[in-house]
PyMOL Python script that loads the backbone (N, CA, C, O; Angstrom):
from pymol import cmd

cmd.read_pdbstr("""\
ATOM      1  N   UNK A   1      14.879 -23.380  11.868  1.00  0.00           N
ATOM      2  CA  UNK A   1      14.799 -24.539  12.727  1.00  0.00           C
ATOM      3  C   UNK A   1      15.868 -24.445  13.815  1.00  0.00           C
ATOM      4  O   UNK A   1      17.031 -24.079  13.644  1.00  0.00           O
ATOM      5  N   UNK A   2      15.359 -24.792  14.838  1.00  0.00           N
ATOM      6  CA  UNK A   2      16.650 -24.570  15.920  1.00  0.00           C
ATOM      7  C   UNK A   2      16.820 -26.348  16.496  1.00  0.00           C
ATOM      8  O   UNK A   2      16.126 -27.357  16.365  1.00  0.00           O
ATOM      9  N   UNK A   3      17.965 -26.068  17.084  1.00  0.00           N
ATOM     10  CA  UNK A   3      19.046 -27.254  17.187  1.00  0.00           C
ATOM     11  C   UNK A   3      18.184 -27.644  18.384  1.00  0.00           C
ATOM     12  O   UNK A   3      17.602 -26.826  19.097  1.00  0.00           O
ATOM     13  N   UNK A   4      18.152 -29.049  18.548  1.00  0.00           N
ATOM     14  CA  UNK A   4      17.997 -30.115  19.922  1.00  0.00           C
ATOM     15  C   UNK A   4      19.241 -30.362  20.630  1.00  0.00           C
ATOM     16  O   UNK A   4      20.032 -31.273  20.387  1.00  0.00           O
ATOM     17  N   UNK A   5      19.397 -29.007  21.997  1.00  0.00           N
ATOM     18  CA  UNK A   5      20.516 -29.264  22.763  1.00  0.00           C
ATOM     19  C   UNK A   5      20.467 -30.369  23.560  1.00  0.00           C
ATOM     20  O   UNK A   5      19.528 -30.615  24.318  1.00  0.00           O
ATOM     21  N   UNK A   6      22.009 -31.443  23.339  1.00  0.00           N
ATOM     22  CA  UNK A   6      22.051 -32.258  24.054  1.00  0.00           C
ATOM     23  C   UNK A   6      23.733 -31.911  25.843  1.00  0.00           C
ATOM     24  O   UNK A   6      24.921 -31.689  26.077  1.00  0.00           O
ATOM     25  N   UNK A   7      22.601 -32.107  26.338  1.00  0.00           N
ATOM     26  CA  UNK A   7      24.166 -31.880  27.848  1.00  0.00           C
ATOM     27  C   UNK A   7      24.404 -33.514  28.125  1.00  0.00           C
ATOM     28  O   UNK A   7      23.581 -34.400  28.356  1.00  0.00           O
ATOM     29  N   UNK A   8      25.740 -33.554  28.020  1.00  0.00           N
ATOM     30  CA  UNK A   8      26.447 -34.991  28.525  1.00  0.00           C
ATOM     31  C   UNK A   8      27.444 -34.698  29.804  1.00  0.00           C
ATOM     32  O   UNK A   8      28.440 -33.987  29.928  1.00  0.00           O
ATOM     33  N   UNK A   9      26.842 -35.427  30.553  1.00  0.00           N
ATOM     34  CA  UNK A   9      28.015 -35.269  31.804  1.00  0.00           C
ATOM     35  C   UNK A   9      28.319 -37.085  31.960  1.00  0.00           C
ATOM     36  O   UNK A   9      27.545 -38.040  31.890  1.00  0.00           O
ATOM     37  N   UNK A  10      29.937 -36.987  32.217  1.00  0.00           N
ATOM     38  CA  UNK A  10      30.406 -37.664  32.260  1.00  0.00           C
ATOM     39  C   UNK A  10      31.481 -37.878  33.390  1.00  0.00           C
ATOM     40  O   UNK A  10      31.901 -36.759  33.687  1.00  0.00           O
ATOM     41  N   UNK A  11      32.009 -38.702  34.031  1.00  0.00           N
ATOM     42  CA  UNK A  11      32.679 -39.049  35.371  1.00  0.00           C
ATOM     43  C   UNK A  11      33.891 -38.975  35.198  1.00  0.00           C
ATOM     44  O   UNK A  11      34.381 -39.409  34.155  1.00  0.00           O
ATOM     45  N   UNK A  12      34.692 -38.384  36.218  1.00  0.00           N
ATOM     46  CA  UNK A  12      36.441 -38.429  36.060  1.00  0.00           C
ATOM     47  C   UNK A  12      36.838 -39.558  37.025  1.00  0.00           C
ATOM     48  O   UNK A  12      36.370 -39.393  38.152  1.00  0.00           O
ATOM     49  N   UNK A  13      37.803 -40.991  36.818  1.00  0.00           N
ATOM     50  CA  UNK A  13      37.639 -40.500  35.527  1.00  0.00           C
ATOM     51  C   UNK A  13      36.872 -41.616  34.888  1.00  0.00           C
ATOM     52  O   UNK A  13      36.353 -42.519  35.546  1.00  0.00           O
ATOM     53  N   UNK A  14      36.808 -41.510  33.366  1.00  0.00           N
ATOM     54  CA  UNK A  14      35.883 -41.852  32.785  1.00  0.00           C
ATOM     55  C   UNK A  14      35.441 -43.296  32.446  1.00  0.00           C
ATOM     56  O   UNK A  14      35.961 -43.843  31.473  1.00  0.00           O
ATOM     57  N   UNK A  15      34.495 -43.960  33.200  1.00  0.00           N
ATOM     58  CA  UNK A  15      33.668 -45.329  33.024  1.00  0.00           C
ATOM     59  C   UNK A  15      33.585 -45.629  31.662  1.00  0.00           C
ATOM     60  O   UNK A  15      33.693 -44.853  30.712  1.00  0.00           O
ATOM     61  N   UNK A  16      33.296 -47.347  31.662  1.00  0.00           N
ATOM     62  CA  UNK A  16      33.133 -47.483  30.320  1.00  0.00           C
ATOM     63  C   UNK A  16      31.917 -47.201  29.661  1.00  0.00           C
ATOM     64  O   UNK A  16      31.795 -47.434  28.458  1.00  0.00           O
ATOM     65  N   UNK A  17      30.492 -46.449  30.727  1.00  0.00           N
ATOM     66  CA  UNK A  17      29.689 -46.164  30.067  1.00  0.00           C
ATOM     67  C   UNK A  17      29.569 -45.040  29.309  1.00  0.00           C
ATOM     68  O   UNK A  17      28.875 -44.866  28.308  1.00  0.00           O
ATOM     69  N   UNK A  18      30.429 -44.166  29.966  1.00  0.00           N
ATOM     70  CA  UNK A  18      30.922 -42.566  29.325  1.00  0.00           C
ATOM     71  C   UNK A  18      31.751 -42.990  28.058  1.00  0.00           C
ATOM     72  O   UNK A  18      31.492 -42.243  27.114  1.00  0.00           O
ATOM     73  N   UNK A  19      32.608 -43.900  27.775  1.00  0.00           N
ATOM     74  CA  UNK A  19      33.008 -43.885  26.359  1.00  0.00           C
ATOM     75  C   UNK A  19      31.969 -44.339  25.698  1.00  0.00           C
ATOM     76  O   UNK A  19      31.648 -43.856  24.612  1.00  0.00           O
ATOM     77  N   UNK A  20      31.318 -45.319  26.268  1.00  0.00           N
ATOM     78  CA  UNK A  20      29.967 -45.684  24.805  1.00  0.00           C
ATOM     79  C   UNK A  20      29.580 -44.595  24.855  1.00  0.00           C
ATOM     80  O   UNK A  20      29.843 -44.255  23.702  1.00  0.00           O
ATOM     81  N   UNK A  21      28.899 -43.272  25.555  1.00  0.00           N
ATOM     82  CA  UNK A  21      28.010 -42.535  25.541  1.00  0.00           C
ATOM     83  C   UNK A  21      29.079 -41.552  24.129  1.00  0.00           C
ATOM     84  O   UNK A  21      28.702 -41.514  22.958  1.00  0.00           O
ATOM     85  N   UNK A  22      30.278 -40.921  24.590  1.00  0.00           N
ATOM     86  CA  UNK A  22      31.142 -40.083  23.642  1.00  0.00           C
ATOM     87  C   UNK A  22      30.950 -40.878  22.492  1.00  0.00           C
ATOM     88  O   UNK A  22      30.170 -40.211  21.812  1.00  0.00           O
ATOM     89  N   UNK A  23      31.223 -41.973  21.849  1.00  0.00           N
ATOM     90  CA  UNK A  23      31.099 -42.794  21.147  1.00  0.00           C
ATOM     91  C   UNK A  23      30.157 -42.464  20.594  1.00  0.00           C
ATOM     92  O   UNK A  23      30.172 -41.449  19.897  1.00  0.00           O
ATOM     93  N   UNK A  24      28.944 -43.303  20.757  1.00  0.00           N
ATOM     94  CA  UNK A  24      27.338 -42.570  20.385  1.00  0.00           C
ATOM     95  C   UNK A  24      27.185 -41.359  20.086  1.00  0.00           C
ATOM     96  O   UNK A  24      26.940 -41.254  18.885  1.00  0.00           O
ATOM     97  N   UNK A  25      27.234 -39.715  20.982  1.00  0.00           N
ATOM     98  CA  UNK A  25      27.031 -39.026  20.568  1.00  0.00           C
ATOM     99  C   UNK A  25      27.906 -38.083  19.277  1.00  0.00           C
ATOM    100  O   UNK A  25      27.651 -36.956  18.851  1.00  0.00           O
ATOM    101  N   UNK A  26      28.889 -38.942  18.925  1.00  0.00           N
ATOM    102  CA  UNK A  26      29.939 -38.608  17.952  1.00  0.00           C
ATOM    103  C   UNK A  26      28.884 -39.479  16.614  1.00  0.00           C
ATOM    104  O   UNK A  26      28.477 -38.788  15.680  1.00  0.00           O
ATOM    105  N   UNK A  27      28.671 -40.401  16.647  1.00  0.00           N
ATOM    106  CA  UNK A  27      27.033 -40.374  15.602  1.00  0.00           C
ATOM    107  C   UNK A  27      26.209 -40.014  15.642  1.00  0.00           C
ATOM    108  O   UNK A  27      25.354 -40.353  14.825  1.00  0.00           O
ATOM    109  N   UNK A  28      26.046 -39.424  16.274  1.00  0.00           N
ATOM    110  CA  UNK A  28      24.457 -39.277  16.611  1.00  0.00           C
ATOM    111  C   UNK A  28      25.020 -37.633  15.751  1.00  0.00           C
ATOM    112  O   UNK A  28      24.292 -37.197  14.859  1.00  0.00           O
ATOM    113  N   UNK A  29      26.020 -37.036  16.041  1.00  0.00           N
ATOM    114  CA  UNK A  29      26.398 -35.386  15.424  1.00  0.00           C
ATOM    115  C   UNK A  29      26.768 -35.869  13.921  1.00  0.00           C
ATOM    116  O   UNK A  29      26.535 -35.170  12.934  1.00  0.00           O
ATOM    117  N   UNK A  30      27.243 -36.874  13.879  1.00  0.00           N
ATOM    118  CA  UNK A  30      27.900 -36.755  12.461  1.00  0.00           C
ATOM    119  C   UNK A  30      26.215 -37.369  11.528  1.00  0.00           C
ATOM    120  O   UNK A  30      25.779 -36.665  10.617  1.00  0.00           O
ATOM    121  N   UNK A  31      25.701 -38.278  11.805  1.00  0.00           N
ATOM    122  CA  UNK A  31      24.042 -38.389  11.391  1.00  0.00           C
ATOM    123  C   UNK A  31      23.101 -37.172  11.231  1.00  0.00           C
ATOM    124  O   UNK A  31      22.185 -37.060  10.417  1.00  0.00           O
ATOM    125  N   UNK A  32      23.417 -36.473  11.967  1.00  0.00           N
ATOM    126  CA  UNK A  32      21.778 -35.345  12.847  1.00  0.00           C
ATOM    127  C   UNK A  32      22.781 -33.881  12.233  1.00  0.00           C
ATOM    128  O   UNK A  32      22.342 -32.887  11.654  1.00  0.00           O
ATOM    129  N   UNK A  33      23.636 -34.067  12.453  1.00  0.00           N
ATOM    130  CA  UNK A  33      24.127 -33.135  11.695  1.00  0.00           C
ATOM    131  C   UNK A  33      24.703 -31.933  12.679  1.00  0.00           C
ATOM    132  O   UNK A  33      25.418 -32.091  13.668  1.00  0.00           O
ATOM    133  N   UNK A  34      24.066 -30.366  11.996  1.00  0.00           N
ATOM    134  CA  UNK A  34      23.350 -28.862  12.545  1.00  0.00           C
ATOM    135  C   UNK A  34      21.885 -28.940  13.062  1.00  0.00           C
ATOM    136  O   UNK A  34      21.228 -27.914  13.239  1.00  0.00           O
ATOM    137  N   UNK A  35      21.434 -30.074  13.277  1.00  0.00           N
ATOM    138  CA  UNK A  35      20.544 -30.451  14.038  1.00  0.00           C
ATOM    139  C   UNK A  35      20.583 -30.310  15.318  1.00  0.00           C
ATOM    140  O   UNK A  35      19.775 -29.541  15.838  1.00  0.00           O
ATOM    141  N   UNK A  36      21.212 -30.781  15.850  1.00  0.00           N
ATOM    142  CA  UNK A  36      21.814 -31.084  17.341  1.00  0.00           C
ATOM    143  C   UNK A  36      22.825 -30.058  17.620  1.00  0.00           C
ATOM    144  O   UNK A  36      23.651 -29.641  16.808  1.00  0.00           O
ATOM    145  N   UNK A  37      22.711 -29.750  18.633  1.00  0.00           N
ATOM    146  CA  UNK A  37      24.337 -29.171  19.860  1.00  0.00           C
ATOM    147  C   UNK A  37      24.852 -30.477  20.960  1.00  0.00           C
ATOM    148  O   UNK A  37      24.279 -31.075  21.870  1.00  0.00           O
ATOM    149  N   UNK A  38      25.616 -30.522  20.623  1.00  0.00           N
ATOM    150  CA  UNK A  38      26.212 -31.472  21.803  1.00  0.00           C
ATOM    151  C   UNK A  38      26.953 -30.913  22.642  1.00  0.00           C
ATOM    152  O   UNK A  38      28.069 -30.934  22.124  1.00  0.00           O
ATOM    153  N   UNK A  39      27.052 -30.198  24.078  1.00  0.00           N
ATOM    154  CA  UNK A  39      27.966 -30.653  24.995  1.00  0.00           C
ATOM    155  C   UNK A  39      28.164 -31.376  26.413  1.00  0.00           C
ATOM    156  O   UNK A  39      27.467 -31.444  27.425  1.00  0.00           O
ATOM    157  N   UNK A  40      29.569 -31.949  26.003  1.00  0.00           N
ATOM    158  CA  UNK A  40      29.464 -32.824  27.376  1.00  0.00           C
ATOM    159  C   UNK A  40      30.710 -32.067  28.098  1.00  0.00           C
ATOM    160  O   UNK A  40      31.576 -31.393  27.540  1.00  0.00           O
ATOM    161  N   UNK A  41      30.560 -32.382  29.623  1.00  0.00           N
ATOM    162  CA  UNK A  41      31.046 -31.806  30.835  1.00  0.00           C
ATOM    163  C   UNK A  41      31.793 -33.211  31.080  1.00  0.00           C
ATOM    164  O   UNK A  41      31.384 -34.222  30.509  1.00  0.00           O
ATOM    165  N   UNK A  42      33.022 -33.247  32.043  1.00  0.00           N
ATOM    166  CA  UNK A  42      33.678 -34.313  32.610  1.00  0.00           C
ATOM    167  C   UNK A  42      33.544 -33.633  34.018  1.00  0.00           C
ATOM    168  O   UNK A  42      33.930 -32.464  34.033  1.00  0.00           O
ATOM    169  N   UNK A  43      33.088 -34.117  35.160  1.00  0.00           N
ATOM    170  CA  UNK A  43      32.941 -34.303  36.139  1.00  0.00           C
ATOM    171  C   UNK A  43      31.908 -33.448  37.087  1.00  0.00           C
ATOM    172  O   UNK A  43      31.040 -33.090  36.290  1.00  0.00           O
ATOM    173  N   UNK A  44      31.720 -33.173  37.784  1.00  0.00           N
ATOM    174  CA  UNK A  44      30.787 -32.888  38.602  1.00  0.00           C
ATOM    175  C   UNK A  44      30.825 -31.127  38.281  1.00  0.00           C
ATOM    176  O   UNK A  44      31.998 -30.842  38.041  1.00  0.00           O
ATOM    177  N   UNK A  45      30.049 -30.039  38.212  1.00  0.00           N
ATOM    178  CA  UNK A  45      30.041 -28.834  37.903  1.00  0.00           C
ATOM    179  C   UNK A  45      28.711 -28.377  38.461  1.00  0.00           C
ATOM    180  O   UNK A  45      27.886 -29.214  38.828  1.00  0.00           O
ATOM    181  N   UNK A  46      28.466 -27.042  38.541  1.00  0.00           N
ATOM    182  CA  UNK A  46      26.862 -26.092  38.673  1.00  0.00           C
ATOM    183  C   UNK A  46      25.871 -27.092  38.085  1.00  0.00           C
ATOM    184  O   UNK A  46      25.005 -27.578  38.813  1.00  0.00           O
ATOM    185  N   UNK A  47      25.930 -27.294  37.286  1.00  0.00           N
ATOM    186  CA  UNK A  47      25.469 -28.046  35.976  1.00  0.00           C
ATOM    187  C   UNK A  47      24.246 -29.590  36.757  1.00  0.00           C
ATOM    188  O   UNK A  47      23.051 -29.787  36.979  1.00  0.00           O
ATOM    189  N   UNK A  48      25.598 -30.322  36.901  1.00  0.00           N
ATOM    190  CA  UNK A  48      24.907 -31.304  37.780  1.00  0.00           C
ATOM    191  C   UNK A  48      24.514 -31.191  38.520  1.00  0.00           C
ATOM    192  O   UNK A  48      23.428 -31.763  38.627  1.00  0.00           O
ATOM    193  N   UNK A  49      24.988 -30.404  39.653  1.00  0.00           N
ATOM    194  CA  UNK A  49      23.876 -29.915  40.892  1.00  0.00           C
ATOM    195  C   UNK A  49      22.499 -29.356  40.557  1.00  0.00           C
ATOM    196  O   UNK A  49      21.454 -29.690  41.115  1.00  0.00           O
ATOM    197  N   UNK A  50      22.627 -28.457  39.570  1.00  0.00           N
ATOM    198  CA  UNK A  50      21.821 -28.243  39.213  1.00  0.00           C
ATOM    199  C   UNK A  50      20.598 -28.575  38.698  1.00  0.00           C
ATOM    200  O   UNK A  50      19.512 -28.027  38.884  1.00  0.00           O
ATOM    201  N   UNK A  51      21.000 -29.925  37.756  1.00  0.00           N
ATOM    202  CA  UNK A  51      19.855 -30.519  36.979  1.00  0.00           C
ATOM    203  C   UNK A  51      19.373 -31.989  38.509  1.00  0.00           C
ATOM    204  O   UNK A  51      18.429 -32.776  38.438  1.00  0.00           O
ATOM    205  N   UNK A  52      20.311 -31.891  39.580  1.00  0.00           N
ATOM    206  CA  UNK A  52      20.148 -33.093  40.629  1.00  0.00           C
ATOM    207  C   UNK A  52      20.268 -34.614  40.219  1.00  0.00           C
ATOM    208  O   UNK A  52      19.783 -35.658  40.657  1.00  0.00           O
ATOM    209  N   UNK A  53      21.414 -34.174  38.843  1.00  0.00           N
ATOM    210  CA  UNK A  53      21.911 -35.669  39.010  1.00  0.00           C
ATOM    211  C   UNK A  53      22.885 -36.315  40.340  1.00  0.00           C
ATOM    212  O   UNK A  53      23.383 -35.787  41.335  1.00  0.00           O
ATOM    213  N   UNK A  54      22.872 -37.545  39.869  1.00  0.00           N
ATOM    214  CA  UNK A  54      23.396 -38.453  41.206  1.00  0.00           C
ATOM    215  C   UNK A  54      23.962 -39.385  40.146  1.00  0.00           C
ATOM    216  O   UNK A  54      24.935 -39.694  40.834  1.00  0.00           O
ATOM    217  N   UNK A  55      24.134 -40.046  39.091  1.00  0.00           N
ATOM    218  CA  UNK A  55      24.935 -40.808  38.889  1.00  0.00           C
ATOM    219  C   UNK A  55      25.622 -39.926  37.394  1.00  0.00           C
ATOM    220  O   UNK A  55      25.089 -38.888  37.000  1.00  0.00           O
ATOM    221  N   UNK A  56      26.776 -40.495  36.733  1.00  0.00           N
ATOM    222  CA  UNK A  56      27.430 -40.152  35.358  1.00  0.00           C
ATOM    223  C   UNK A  56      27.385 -42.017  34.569  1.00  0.00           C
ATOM    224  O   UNK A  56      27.786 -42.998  35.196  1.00  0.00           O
ATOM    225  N   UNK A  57      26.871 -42.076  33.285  1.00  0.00           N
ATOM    226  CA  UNK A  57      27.121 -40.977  32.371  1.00  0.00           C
ATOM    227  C   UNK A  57      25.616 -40.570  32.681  1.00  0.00           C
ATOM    228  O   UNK A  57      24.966 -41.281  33.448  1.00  0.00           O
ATOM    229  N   UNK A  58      24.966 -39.285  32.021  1.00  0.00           N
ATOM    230  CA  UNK A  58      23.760 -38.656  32.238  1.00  0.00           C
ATOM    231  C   UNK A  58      23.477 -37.866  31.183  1.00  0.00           C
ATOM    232  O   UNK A  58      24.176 -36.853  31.227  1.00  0.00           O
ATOM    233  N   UNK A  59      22.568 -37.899  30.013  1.00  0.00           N
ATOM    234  CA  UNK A  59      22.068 -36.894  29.281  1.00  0.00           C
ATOM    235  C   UNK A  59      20.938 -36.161  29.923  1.00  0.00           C
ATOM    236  O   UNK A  59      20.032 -36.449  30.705  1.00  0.00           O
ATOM    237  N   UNK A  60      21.348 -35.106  29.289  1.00  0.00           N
ATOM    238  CA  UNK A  60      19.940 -33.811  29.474  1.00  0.00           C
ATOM    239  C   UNK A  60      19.835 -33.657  28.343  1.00  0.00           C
ATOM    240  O   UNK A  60      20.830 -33.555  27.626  1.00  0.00           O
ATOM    241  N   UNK A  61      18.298 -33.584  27.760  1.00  0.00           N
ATOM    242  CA  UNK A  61      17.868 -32.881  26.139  1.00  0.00           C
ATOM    243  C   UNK A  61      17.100 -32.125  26.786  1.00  0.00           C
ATOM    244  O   UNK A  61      16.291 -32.403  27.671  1.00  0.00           O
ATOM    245  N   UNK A  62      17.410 -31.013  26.255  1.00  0.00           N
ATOM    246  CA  UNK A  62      16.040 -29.308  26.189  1.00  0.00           C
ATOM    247  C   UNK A  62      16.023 -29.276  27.460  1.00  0.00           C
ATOM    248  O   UNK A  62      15.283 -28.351  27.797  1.00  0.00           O
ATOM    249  N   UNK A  63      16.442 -29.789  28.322  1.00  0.00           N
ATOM    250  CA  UNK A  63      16.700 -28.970  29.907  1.00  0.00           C
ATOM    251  C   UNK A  63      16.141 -30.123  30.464  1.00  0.00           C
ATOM    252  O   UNK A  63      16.333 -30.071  31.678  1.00  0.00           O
ATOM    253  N   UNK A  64      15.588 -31.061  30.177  1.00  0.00           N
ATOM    254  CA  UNK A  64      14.843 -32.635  30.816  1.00  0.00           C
ATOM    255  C   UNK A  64      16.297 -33.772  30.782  1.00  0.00           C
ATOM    256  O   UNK A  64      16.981 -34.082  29.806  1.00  0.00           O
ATOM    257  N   UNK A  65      16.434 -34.234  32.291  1.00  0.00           N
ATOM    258  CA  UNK A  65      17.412 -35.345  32.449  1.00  0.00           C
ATOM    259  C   UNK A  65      16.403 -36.636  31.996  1.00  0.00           C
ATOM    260  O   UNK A  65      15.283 -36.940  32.407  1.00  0.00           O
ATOM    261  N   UNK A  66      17.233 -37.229  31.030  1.00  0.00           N
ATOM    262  CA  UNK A  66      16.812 -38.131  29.815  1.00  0.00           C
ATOM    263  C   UNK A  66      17.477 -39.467  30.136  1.00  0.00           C
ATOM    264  O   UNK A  66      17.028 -40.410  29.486  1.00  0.00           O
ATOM    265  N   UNK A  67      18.185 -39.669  30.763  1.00  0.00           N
ATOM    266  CA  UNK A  67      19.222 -40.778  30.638  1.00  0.00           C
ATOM    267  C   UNK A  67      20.281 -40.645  32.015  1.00  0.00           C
ATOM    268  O   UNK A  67      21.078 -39.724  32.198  1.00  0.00           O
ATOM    269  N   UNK A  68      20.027 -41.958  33.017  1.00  0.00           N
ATOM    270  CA  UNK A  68      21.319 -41.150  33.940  1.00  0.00           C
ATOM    271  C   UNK A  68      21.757 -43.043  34.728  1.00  0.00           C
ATOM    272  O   UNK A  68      21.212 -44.098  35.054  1.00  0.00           O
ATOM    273  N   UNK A  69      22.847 -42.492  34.673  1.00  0.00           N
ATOM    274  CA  UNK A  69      23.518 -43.831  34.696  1.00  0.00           C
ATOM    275  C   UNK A  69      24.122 -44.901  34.206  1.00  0.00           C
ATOM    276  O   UNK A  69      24.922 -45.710  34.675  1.00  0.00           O
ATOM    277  N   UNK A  70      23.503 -44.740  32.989  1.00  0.00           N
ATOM    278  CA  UNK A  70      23.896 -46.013  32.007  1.00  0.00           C
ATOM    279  C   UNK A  70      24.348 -44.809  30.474  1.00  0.00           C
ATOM    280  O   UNK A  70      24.369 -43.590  30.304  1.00  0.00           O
ATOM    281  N   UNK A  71      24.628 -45.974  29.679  1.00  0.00           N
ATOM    282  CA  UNK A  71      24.220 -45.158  27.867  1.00  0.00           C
ATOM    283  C   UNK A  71      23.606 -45.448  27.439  1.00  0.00           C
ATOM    284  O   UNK A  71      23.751 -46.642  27.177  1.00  0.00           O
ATOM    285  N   UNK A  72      22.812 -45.056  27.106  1.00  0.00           N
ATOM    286  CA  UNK A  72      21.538 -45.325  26.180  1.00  0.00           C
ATOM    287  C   UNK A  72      22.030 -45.913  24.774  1.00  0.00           C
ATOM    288  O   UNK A  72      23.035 -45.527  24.177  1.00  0.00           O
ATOM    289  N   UNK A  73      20.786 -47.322  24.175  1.00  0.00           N
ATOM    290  CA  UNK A  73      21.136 -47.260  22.859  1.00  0.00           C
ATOM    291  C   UNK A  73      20.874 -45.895  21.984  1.00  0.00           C
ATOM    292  O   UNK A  73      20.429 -44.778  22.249  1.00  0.00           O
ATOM    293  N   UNK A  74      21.253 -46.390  21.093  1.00  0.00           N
ATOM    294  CA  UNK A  74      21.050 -45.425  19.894  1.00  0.00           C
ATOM    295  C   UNK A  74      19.393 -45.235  19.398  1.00  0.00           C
ATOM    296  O   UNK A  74      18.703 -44.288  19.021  1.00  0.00           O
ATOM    297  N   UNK A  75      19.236 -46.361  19.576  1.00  0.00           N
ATOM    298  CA  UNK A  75      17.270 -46.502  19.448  1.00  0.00           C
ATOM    299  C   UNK A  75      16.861 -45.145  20.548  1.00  0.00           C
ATOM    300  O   UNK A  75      16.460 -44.046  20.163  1.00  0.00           O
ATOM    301  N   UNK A  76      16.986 -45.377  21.365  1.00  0.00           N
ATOM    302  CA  UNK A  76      16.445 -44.442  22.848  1.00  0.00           C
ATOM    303  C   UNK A  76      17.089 -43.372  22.898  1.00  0.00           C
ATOM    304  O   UNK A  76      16.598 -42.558  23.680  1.00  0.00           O
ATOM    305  N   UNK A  77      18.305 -42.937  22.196  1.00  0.00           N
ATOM    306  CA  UNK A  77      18.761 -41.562  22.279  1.00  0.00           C
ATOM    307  C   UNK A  77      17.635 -40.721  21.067  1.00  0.00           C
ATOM    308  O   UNK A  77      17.017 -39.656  21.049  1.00  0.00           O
ATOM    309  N   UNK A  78      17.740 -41.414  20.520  1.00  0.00           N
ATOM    310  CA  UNK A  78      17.285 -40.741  18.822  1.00  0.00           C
ATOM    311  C   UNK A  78      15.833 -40.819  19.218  1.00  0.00           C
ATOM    312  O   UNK A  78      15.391 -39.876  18.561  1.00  0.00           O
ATOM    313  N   UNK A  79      14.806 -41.324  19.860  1.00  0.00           N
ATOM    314  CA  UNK A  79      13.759 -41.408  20.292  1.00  0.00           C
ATOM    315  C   UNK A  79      13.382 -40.427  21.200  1.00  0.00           C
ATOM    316  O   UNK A  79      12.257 -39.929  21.229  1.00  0.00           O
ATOM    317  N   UNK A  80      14.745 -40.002  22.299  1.00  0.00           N
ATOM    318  CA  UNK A  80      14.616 -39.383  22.801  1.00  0.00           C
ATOM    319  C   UNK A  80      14.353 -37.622  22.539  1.00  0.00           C
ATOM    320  O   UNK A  80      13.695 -36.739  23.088  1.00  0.00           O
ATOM    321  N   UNK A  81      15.117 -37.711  21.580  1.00  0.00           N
ATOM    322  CA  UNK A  81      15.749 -36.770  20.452  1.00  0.00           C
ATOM    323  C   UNK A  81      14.624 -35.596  19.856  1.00  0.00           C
ATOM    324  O   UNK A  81      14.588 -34.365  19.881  1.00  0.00           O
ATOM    325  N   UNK A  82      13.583 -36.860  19.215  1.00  0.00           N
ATOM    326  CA  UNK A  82      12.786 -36.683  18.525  1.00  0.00           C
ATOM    327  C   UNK A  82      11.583 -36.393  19.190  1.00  0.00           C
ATOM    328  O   UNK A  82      10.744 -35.717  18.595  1.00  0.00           O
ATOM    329  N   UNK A  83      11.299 -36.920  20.676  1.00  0.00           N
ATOM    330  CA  UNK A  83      10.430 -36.422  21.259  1.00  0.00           C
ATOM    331  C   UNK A  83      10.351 -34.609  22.059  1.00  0.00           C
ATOM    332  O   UNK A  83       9.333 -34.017  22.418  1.00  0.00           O
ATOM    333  N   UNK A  84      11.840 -34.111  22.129  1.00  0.00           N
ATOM    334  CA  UNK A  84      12.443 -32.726  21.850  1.00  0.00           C
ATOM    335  C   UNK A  84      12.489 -31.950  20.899  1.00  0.00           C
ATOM    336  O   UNK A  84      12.942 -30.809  20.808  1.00  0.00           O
ATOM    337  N   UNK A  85      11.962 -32.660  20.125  1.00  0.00           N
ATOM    338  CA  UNK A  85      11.646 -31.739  18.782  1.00  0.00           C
ATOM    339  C   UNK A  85      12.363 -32.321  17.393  1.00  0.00           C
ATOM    340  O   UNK A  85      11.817 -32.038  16.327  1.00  0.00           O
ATOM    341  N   UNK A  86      13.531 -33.099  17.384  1.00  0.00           N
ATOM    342  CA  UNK A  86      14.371 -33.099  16.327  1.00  0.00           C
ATOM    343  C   UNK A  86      13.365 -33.552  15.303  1.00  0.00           C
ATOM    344  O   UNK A  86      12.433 -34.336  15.479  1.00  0.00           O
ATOM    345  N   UNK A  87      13.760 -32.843  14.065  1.00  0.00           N
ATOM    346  CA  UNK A  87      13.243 -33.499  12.692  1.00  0.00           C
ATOM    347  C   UNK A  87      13.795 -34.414  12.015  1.00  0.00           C
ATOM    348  O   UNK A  87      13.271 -34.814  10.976  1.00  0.00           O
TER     349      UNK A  87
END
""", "prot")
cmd.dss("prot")
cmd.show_as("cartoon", "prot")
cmd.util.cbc("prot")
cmd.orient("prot")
């Protein structure tokens, strides 16, 4: 089974939506386990240009920007999650 990579980019410096988001995805790893990869980026990189975000905080799952601007609940991450494949 392979892992549901999650990319977190987050703003320098960091909004209070980027701590809910670190927050969250610190359950969402300790829940999901070796399920998931999590990494998050702090500030603007290749990365974001790349995927053509415009606001932080911002998830990407499996290479699809999922979330941008806000944090998602936990309902809508894990939904999100699962529509990427997670078991």
């Amino acid at each position: 089974m392979s892992k549901v990579k999650i990319e977190a980019f987050l703003s320098i410096p960091t909004c209070s939506g980027g701590v809910s988001l670190s927050k969250l995805l610190k359950e969402i790893e300790e829940e999901f386990g070796d399920k998931v990869e999590v990494i998050t980026y702090k500030g603007r990189n290749e990365l974001f240009e790349r995927y053509n975000l415009t606001a932080a905080p911002a998830v990407i799952i499996g290479e699809l920007v999922r979330i941008m601007g806000v944090c998602p609940s936990k309902e809508s991450l894990i939904s999100a999650l699962r529509e990427a494949g997670l078991e």
